[in-house]
N, CA, C and O atoms as CSV, one atom per row, in Angstrom:
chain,resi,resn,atom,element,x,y,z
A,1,UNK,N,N,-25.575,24.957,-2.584
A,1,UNK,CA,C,-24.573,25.271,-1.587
A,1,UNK,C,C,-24.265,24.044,-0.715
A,1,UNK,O,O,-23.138,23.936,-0.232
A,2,UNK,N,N,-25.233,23.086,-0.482
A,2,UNK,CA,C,-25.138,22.282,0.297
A,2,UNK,C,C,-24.482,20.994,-0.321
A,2,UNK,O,O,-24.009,20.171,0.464
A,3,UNK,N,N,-24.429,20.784,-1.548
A,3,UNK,CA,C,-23.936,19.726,-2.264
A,3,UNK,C,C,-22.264,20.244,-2.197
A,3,UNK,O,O,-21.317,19.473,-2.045
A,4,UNK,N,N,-22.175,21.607,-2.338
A,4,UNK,CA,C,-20.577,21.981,-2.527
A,4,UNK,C,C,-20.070,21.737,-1.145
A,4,UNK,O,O,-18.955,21.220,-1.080
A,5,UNK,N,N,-20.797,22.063,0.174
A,5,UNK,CA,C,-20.149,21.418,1.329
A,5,UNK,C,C,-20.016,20.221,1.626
A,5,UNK,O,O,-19.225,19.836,2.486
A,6,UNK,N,N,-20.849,19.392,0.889
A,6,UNK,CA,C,-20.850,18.040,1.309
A,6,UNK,C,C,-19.690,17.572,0.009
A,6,UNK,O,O,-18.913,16.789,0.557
A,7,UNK,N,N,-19.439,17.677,-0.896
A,7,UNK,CA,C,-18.376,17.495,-1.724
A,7,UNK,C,C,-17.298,17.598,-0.888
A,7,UNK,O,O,-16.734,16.621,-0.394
A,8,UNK,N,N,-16.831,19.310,-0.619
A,8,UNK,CA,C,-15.343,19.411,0.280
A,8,UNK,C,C,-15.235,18.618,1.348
A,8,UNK,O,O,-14.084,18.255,1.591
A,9,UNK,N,N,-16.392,18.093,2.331
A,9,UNK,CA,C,-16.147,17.323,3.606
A,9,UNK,C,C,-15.805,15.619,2.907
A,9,UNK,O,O,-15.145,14.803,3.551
A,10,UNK,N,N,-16.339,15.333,1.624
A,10,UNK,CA,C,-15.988,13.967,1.246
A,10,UNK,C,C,-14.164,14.161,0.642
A,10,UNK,O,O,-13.498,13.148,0.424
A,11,UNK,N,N,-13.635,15.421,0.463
A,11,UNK,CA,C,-12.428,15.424,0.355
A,11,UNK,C,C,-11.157,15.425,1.167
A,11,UNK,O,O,-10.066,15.093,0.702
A,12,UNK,N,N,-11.417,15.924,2.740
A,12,UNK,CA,C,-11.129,16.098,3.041
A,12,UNK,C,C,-10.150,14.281,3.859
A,12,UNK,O,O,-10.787,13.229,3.810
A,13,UNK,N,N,-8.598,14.296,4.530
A,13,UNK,CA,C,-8.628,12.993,4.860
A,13,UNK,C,C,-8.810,12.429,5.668
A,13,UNK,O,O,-8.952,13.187,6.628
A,14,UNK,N,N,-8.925,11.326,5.976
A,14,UNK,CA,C,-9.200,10.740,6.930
A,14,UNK,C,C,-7.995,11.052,8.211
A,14,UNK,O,O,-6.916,11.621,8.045
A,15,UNK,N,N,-8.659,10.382,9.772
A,15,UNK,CA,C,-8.350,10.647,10.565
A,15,UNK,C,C,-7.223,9.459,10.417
A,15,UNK,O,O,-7.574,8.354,10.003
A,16,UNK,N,N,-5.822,9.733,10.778
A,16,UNK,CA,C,-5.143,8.603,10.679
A,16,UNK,C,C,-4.077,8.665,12.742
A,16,UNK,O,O,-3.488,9.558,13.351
A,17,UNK,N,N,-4.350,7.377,13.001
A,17,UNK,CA,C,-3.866,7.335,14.532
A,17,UNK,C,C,-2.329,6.916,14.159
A,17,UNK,O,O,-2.190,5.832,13.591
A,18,UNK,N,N,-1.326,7.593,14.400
A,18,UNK,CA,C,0.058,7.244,14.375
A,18,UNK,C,C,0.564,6.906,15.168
A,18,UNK,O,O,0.485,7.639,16.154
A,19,UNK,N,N,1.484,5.509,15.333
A,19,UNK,CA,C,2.456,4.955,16.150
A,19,UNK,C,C,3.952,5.762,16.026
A,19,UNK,O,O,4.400,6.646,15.296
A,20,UNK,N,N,4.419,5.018,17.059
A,20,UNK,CA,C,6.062,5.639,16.496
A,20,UNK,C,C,7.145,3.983,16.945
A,20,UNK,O,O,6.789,2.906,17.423
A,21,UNK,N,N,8.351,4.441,16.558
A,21,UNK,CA,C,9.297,2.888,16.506
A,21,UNK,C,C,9.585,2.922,17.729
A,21,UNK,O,O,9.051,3.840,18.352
A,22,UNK,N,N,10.376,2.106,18.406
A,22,UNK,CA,C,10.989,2.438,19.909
A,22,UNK,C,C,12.130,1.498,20.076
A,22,UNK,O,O,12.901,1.359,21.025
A,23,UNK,N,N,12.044,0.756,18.687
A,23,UNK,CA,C,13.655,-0.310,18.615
A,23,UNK,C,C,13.923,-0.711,17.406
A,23,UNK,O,O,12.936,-0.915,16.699
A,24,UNK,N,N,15.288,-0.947,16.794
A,24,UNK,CA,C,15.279,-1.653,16.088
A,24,UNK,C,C,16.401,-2.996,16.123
A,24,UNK,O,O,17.622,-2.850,16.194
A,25,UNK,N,N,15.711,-4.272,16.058
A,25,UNK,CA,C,16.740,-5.422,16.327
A,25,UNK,C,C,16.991,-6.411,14.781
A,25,UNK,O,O,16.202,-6.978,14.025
A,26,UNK,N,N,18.051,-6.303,14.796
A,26,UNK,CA,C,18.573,-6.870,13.492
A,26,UNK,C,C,17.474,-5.924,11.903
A,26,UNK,O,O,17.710,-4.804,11.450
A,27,UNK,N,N,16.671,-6.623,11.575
A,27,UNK,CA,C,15.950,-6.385,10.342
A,27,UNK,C,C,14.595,-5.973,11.403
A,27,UNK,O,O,13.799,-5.059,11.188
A,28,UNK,N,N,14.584,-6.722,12.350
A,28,UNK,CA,C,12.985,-6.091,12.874
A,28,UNK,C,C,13.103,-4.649,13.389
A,28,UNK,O,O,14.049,-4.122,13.975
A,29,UNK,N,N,11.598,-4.000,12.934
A,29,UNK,CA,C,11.689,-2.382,13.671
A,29,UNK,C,C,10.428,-2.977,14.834
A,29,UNK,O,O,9.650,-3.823,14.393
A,30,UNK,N,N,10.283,-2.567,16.125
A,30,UNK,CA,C,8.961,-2.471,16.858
A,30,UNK,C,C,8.836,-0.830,17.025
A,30,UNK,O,O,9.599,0.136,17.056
A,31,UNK,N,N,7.230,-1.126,17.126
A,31,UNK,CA,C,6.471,-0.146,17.391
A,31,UNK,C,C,5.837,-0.133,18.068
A,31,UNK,O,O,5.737,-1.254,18.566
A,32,UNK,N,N,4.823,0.996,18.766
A,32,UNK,CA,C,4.062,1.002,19.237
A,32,UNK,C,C,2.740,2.156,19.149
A,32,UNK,O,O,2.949,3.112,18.402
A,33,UNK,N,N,1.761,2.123,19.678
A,33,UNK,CA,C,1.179,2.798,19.383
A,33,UNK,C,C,0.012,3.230,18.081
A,33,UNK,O,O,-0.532,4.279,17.737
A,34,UNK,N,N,-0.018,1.667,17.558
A,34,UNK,CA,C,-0.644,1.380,16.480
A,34,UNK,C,C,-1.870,0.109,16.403
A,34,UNK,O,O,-1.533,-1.016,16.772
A,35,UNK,N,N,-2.876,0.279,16.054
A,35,UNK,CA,C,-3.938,-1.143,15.901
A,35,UNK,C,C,-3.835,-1.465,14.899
A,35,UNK,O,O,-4.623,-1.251,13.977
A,36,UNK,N,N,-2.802,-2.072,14.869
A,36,UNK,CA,C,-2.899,-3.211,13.136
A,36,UNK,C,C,-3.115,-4.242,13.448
A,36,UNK,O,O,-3.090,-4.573,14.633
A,37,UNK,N,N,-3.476,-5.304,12.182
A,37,UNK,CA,C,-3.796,-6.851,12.143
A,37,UNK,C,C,-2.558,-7.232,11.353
A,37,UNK,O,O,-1.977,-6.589,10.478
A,38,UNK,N,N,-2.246,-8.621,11.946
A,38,UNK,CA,C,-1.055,-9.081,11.204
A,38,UNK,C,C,-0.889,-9.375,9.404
A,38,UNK,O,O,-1.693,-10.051,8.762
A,39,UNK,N,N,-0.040,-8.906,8.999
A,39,UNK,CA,C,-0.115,-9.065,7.201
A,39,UNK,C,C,-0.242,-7.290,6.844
A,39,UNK,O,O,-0.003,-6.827,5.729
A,40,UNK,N,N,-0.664,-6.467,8.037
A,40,UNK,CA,C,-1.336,-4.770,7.380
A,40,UNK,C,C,0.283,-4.219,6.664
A,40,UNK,O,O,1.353,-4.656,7.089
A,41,UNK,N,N,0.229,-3.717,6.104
A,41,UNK,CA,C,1.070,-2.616,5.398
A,41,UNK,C,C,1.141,-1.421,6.387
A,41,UNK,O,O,0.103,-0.774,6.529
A,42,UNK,N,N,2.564,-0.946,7.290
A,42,UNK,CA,C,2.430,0.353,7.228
A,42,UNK,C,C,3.864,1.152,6.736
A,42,UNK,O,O,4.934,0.574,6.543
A,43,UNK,N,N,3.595,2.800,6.563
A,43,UNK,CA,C,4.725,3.401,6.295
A,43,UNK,C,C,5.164,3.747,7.481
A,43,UNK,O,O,4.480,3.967,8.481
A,44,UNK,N,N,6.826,3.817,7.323
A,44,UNK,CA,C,7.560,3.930,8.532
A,44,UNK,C,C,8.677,5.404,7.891
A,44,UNK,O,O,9.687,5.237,7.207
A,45,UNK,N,N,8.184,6.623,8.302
A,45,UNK,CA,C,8.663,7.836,8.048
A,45,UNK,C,C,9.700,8.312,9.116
A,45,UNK,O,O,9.243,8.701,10.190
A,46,UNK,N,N,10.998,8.318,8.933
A,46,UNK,CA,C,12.312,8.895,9.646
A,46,UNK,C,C,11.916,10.537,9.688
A,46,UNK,O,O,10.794,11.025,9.548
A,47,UNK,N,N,12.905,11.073,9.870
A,47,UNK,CA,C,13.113,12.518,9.943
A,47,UNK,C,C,13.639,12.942,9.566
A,47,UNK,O,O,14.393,12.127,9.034
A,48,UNK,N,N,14.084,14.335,9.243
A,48,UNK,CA,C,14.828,14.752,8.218
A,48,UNK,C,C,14.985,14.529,6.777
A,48,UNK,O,O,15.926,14.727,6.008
A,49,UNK,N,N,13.989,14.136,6.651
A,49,UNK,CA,C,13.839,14.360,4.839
A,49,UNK,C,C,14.185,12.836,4.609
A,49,UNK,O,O,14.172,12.398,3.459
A,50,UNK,N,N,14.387,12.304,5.305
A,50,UNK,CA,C,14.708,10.566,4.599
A,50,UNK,C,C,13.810,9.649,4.198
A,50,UNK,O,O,12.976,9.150,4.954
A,51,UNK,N,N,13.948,9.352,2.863
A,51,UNK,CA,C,12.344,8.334,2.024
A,51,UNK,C,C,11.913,7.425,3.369
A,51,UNK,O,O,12.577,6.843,4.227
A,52,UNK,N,N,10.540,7.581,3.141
A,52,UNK,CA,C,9.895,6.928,4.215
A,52,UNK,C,C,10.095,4.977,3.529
A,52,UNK,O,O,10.811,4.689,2.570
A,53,UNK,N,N,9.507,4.253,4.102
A,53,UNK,CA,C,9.732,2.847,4.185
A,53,UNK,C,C,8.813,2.178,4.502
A,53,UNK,O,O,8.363,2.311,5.640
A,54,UNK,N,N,8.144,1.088,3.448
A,54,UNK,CA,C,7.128,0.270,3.780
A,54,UNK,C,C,7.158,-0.814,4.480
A,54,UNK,O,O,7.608,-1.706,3.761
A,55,UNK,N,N,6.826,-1.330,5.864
A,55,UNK,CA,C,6.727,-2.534,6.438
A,55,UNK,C,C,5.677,-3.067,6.491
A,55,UNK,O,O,4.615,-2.501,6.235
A,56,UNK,N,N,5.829,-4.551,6.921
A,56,UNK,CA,C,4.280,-5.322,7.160
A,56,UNK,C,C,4.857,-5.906,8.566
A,56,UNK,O,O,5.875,-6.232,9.176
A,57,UNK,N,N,3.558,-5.802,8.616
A,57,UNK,CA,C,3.664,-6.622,10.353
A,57,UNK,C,C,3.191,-7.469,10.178
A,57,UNK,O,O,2.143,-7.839,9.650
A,58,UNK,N,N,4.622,-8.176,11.014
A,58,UNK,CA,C,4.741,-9.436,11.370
A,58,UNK,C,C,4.449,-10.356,12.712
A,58,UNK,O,O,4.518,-11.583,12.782
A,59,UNK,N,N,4.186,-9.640,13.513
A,59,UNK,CA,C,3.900,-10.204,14.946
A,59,UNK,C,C,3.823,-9.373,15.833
A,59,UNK,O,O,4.027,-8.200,15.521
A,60,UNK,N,N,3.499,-9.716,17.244
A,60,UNK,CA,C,3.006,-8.665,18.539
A,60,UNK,C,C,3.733,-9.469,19.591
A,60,UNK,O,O,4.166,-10.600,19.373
A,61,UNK,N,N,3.860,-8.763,20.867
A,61,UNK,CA,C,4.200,-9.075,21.802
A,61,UNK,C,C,3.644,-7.964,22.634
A,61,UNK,O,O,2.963,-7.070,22.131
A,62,UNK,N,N,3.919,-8.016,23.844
A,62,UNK,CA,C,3.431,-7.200,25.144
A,62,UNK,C,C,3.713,-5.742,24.925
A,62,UNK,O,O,2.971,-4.860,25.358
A,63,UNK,N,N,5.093,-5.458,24.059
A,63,UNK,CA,C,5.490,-4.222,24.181
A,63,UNK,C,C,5.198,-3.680,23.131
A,63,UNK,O,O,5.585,-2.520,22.989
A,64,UNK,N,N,4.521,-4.239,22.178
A,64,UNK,CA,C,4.110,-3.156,20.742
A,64,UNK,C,C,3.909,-4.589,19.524
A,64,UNK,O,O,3.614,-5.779,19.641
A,65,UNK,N,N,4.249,-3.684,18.394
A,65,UNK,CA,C,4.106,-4.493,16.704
A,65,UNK,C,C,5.303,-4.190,16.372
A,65,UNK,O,O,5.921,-3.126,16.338
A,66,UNK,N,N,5.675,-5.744,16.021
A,66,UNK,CA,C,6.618,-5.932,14.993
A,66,UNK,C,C,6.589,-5.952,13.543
A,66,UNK,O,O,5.831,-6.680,12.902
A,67,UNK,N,N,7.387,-5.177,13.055
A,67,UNK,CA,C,7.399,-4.960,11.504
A,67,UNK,C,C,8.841,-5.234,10.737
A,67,UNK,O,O,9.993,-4.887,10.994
A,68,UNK,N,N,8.227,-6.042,9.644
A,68,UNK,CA,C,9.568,-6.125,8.627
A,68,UNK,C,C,9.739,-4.850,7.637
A,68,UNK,O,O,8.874,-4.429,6.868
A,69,UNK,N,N,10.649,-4.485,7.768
A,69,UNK,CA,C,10.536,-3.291,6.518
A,69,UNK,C,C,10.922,-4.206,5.249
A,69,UNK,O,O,11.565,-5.243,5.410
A,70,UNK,N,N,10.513,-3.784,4.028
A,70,UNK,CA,C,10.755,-3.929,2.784
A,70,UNK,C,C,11.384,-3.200,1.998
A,70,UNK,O,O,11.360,-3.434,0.790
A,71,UNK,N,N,12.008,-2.268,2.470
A,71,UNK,CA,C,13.202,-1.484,2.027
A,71,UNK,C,C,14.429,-1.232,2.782
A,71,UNK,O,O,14.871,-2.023,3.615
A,72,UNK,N,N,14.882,-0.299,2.528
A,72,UNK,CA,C,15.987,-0.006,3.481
A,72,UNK,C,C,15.675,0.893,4.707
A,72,UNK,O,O,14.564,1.424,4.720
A,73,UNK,N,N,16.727,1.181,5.983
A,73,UNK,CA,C,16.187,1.510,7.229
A,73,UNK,C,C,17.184,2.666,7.167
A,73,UNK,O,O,17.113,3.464,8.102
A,74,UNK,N,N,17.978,2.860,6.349
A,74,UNK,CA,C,18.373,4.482,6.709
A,74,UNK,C,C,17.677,5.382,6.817
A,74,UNK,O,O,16.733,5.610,6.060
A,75,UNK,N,N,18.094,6.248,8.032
A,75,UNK,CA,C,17.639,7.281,8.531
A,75,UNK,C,C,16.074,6.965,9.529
A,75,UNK,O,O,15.161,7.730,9.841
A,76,UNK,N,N,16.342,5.258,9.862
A,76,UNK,CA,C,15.277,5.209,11.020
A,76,UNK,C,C,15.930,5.266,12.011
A,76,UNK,O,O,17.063,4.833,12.227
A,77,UNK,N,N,14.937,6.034,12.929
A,77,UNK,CA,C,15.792,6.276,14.649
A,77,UNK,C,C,14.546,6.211,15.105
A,77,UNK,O,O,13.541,6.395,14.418
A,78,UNK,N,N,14.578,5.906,16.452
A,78,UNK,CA,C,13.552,5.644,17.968
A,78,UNK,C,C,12.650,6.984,17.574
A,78,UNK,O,O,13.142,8.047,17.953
A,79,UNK,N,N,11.694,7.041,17.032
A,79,UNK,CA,C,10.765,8.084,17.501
A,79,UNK,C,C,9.902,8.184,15.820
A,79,UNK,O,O,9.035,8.998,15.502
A,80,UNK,N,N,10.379,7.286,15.132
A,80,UNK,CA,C,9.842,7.390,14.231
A,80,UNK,C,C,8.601,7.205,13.781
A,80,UNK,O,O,8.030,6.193,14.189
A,81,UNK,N,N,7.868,8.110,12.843
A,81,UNK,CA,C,6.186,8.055,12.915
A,81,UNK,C,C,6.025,6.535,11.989
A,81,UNK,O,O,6.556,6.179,10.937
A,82,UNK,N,N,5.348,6.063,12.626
A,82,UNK,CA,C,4.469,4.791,11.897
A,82,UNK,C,C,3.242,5.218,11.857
A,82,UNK,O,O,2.651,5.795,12.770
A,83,UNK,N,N,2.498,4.726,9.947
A,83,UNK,CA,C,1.305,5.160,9.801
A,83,UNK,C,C,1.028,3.802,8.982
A,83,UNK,O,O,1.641,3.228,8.082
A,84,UNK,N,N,-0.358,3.495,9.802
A,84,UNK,CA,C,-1.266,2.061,9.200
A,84,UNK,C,C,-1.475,2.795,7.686
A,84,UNK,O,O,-1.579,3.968,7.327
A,85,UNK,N,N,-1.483,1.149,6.806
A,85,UNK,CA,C,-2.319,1.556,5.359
A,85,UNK,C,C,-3.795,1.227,5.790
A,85,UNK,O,O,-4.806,1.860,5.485
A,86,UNK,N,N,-3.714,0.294,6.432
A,86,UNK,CA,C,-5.125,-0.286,6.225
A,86,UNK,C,C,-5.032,-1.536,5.416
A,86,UNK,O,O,-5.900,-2.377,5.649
A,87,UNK,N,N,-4.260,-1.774,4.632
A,87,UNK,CA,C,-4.135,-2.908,3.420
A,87,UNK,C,C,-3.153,-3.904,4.036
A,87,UNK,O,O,-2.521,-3.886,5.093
A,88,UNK,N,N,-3.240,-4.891,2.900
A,88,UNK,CA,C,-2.264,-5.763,3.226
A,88,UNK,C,C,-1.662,-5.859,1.529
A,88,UNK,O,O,-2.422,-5.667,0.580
A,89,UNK,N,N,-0.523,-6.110,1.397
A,89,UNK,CA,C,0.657,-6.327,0.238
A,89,UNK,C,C,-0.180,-7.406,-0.685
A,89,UNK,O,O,-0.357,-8.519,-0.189
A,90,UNK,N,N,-0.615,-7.184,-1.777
A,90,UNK,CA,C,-0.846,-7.950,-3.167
A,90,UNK,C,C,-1.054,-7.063,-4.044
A,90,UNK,O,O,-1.362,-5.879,-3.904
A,91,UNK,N,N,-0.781,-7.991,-5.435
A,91,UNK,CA,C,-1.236,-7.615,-6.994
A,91,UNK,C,C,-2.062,-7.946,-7.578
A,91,UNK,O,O,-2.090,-9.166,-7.734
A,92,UNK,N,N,-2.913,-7.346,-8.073
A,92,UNK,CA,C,-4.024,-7.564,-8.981
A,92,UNK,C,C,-3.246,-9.066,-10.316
A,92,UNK,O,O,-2.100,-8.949,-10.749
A,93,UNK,N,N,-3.717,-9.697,-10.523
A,93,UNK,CA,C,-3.369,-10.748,-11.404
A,93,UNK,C,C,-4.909,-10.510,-12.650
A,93,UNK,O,O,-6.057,-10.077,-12.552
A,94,UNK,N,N,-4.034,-11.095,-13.750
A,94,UNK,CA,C,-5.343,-11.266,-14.973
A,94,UNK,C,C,-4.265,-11.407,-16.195
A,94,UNK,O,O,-3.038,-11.472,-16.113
A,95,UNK,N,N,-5.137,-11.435,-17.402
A,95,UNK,CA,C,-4.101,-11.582,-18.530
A,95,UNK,C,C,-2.899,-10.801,-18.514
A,95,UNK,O,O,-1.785,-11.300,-18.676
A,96,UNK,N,N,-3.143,-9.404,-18.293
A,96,UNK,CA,C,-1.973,-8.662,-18.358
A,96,UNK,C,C,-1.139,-8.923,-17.882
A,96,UNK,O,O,-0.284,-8.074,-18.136
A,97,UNK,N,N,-0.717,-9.769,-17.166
A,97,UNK,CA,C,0.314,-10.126,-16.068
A,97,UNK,C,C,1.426,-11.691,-16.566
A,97,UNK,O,O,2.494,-12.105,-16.115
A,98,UNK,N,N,0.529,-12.173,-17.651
A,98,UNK,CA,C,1.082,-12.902,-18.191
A,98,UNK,C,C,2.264,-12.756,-19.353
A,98,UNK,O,O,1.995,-12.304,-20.466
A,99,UNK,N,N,3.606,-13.189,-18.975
A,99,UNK,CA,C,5.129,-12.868,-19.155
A,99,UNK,C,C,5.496,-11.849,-18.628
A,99,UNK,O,O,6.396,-11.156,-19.101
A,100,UNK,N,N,4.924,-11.597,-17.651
A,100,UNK,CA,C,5.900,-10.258,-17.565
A,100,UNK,C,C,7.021,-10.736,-15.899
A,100,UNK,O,O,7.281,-11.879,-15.523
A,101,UNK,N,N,7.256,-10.028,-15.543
A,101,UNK,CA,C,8.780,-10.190,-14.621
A,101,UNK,C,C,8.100,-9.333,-13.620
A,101,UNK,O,O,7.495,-8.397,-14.142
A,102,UNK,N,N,8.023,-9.397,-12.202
A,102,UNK,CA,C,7.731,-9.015,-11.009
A,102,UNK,C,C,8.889,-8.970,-10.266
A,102,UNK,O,O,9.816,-9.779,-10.320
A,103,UNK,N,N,8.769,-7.661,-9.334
A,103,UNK,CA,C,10.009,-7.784,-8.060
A,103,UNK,C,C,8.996,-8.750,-6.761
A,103,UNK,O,O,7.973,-9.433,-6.737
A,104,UNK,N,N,9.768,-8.396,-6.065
A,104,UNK,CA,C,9.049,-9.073,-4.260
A,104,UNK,C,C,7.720,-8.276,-4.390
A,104,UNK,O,O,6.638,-8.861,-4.341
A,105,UNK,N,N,7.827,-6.826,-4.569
A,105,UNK,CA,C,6.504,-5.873,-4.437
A,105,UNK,C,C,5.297,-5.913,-5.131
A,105,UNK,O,O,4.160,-5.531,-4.855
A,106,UNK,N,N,5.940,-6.614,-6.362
A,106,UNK,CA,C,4.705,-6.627,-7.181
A,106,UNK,C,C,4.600,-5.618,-8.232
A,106,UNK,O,O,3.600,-5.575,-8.949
């Protein structure tokens, strides 16, 4: 019994602390409300059903984190949830990777 509870508690997810946006200037979105390190990956989720959007942060200032998105920003508006990956953007490299064609993402 005790192995089956300790199974479901290793399934269960992690605690994740969410920021939200509070501007967006030209290509940059800021946020706030988030502890990332510069280079982290996070998703940047609009409302209303609109594909969420991967950024990396790029820098800080007094009023929050700056992030580049890597996709498109439709359907971002001021209040939008930002969630850390934890990661930062790379590809595994090895033979397999040899000839083949990559986007920016990898």
């Amino acid at each position: 019994m005790i192995d089956s509870l300790i199974g479901r508690v290793e399934t269960v997810d992690r605690f994740v602390a969410l920021g939200r946006t509070t501007r967006v200037v030209g290509l940059v979105v800021e946020a706030t409300g988030v502890d990332v390190a510069l280079g982290e990956l996070c998703r940047v989720r609009p409302r209303h059903g609109a594909a969420s959007v991967l950024a990396e942060v790029v820098g800080f200032h007094e009023r929050g984190v700056l992030l580049m998105p890597l996709g498109a920003l439709e359907g971002l508006h001021p209040g939008s949830l930002v969630e850390p990956l934890g990661r930062s953007l790379g590809a595994d490299v090895g033979p397999e990777l040899l000839g083949r064609v990559l986007n920016a993402l990898g």
